[in-house]
NUSEKOL-224139 format. One record per residue (C-alpha): residue number from 1; chain; z negated, x negated, y. Coordinates in nm, 4 decimals. Each point is the difference from the previous one (the first is absolute). Example, Ala and Ser with C-alpha at 12.3 -4.5 7.8 and 13.67 -1.06 7.14 Angstrom:
REM NUSEKOL-224139
   n chain       up     east    north
   1     A  -0.7800  -1.2300  -0.4500
   2     A   0.0660  -0.1370   0.3440
END
This chain:
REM NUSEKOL-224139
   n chain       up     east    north
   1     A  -3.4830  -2.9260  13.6201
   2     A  -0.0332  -0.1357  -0.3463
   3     A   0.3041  -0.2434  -0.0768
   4     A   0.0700   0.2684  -0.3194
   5     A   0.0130   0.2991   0.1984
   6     A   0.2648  -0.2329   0.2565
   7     A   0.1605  -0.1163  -0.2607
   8     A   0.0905   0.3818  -0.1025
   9     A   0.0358   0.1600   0.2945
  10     A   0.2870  -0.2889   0.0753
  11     A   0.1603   0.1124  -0.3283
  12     A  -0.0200   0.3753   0.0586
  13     A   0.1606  -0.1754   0.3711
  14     A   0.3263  -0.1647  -0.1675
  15     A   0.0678   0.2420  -0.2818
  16     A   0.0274   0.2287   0.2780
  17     A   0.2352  -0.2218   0.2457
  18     A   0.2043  -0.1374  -0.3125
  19     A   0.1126   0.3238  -0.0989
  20     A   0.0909   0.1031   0.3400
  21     A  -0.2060   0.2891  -0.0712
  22     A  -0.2928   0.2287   0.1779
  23     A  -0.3308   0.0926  -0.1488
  24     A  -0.0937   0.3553   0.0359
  25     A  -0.3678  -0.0127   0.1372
  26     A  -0.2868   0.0221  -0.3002
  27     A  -0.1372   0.3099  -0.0400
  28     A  -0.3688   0.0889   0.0738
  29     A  -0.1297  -0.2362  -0.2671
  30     A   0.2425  -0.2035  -0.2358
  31     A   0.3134  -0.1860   0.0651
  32     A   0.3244   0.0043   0.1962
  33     A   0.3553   0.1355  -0.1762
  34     A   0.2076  -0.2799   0.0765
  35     A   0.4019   0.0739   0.0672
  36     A   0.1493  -0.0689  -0.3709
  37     A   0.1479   0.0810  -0.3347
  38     A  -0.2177   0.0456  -0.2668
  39     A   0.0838   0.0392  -0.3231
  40     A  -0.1807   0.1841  -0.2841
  41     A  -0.1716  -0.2243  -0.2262
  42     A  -0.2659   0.2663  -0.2562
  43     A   0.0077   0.3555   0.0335
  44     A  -0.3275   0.1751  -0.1388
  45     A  -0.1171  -0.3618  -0.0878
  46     A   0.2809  -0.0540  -0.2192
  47     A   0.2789  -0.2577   0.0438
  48     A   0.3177   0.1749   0.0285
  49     A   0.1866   0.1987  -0.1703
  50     A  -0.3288   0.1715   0.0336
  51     A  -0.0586   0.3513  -0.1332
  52     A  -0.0974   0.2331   0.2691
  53     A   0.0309   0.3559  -0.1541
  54     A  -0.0176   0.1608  -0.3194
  55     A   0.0615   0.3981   0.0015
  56     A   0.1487   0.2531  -0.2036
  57     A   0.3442   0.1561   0.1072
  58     A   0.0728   0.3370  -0.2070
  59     A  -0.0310  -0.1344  -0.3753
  60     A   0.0589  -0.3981   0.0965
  61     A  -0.2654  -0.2056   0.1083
  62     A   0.0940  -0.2314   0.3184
  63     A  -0.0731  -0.3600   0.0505
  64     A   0.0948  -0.1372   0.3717
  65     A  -0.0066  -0.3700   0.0208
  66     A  -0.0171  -0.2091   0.3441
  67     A   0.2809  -0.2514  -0.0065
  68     A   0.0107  -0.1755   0.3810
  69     A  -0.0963   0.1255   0.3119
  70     A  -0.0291  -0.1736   0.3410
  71     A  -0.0662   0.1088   0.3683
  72     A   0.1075  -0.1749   0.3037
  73     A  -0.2749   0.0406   0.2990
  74     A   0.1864   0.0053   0.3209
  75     A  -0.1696  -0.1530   0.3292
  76     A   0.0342   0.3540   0.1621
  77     A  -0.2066   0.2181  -0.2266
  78     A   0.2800   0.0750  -0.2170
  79     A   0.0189  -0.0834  -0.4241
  80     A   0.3018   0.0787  -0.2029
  81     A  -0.0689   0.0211  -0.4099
  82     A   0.1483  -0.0155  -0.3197
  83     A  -0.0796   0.0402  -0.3470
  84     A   0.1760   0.0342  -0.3253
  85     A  -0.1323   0.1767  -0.3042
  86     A   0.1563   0.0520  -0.2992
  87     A  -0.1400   0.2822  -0.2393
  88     A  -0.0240   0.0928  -0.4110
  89     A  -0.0058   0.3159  -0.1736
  90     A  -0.1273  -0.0088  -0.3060
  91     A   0.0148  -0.3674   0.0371
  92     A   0.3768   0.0156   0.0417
  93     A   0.1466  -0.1434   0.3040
  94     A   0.1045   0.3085   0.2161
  95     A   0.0563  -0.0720   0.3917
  96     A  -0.0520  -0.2605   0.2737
  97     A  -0.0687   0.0658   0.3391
  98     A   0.0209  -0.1542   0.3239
  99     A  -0.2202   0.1586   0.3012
 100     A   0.0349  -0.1423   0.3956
 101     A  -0.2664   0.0988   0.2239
 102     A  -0.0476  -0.1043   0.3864
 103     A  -0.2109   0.0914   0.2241
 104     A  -0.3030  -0.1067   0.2518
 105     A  -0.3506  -0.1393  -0.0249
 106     A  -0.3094   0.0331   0.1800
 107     A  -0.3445  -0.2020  -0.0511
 108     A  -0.2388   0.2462  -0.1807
 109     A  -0.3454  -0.0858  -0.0693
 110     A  -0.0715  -0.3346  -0.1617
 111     A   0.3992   0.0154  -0.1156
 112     A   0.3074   0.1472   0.0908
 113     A   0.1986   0.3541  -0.0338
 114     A   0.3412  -0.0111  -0.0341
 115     A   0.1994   0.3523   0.0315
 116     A   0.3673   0.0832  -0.1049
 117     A   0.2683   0.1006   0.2118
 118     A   0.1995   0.1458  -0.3306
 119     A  -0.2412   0.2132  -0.1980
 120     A  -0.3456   0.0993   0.0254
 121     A  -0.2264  -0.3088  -0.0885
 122     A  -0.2684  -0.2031   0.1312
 123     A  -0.1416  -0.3331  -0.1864
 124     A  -0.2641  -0.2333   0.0964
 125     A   0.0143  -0.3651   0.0215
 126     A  -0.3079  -0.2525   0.0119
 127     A   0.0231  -0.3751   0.0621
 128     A  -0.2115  -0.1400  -0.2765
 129     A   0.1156  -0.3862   0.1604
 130     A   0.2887  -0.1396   0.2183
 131     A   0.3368   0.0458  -0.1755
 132     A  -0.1488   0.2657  -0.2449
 133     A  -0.0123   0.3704   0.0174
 134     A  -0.1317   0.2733  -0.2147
 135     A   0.1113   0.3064   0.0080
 136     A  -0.0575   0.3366  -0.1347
 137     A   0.3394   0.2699  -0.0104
 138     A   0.1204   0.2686  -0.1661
 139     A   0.3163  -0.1471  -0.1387
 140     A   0.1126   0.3082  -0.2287
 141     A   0.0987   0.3478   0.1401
 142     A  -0.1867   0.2678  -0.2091
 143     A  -0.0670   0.3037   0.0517
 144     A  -0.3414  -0.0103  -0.1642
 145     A  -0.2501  -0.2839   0.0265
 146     A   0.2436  -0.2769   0.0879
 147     A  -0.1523  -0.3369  -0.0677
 148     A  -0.1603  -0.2835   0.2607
 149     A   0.1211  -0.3175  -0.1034
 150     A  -0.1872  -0.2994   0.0966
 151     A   0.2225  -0.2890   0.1014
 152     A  -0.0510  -0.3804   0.0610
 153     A   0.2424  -0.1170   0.2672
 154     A   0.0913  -0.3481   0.0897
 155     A   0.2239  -0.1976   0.2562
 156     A   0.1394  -0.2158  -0.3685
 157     A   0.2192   0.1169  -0.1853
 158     A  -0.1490   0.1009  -0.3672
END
C-alpha cells in the first residue's frame, strides 16, 4: 500500500472515530456519506443568497433566492433538512419561508436517494470528496415545472 493511499485511508479512519460518528457504506462506485452536518455553501454554482427561480405569478414576476440551508446525516439512514428562502415580487421584498424536511436514505447508484417522510420528494446526493456533498432537489413546491437546484454541501460552516 502506497504510504499516500495509508496516509488517507487513516484520515478517512479518525474523522470518522473523532466525531463519534458511522459511515454509511459507499455506494457501487464513489464515496461513503459520512454521519454529519453540512451546511450549504453555492446553490446553482452561486454563493448564497443564490437565485434559484425566476417565474411569473399572475401579473408579478417571482424571484426566489436561497438564503441557508443545511442537512444533518444521521448514522441510521435518517437526514433532517432545512432551508430558508426569502422571495421578491416585482423586486419588492414579499415573504420568507422556512421548510423542515426528514426522512430516510438509501445508497442509489454511484450516490445516494434520500426520500421524505412529510411530502412527496425524493433528491439525490453524490459524494464528489470526503466532507463534501452535491446534491440535486427540488426545493420549491410548484405545481408546474418546479426547479432542481444544484447544491454544494460542506461539513464548514459558509
Amino acid at each position: 500500500m502506497s504510504p499516500r493511499l495509508l496516509l488517507v485511508a487513516a484520515v478517512v479512519a479518525l474523522v470518522a472515530c473523532d466525531a463519534g460518528d458511522t459511515i454509511t457504506p459507499p455506494p457501487t462506485s464513489g464515496l461513503p456519506l459520512i454521519a454529519a452536518t453540512y451546511y450549504l455553501h453555492e446553490a446553482d454554482g452561486d454563493t448564497l443568497p443564490a437565485l434559484i427561480s425566476t417565474r411569473i405569478a399572475g401579473v408579478s414576476q417571482e424571484k426566489t433566492f436561497l438564503d441557508s440551508a443545511r442537512i444533518i446525516i444521521a448514522a441510521d439512514s435518517t437526514y433532517e433538512q432545512r432551508y430558508w428562502v426569502h422571495i421578491l415580487l416585482n423586486e419588492v421584498p414579499d415573504r420568507s419561508e422556512f421548510v423542515i424536511d426528514i426522512g430516510t436514505y438509501k445508497v442509489e447508484g454511484f450516490g445516494f436517494r434520500l426520500t421524505s417522510e412529510l411530502r412527496e420528494r425524493e433528491f439525490t446526493m453524490v459524494v464528489p470528496r470526503l466532507g463534501n456533498i452535491t446534491s440535486f432537489e427540488q426545493m420549491l413546491y410548484f405545481a408546474n415545472e418546479p426547479p432542481i437546484t444544484t447544491g454544494l454541501y460542506k461539513v464548514t460552516p459558509p
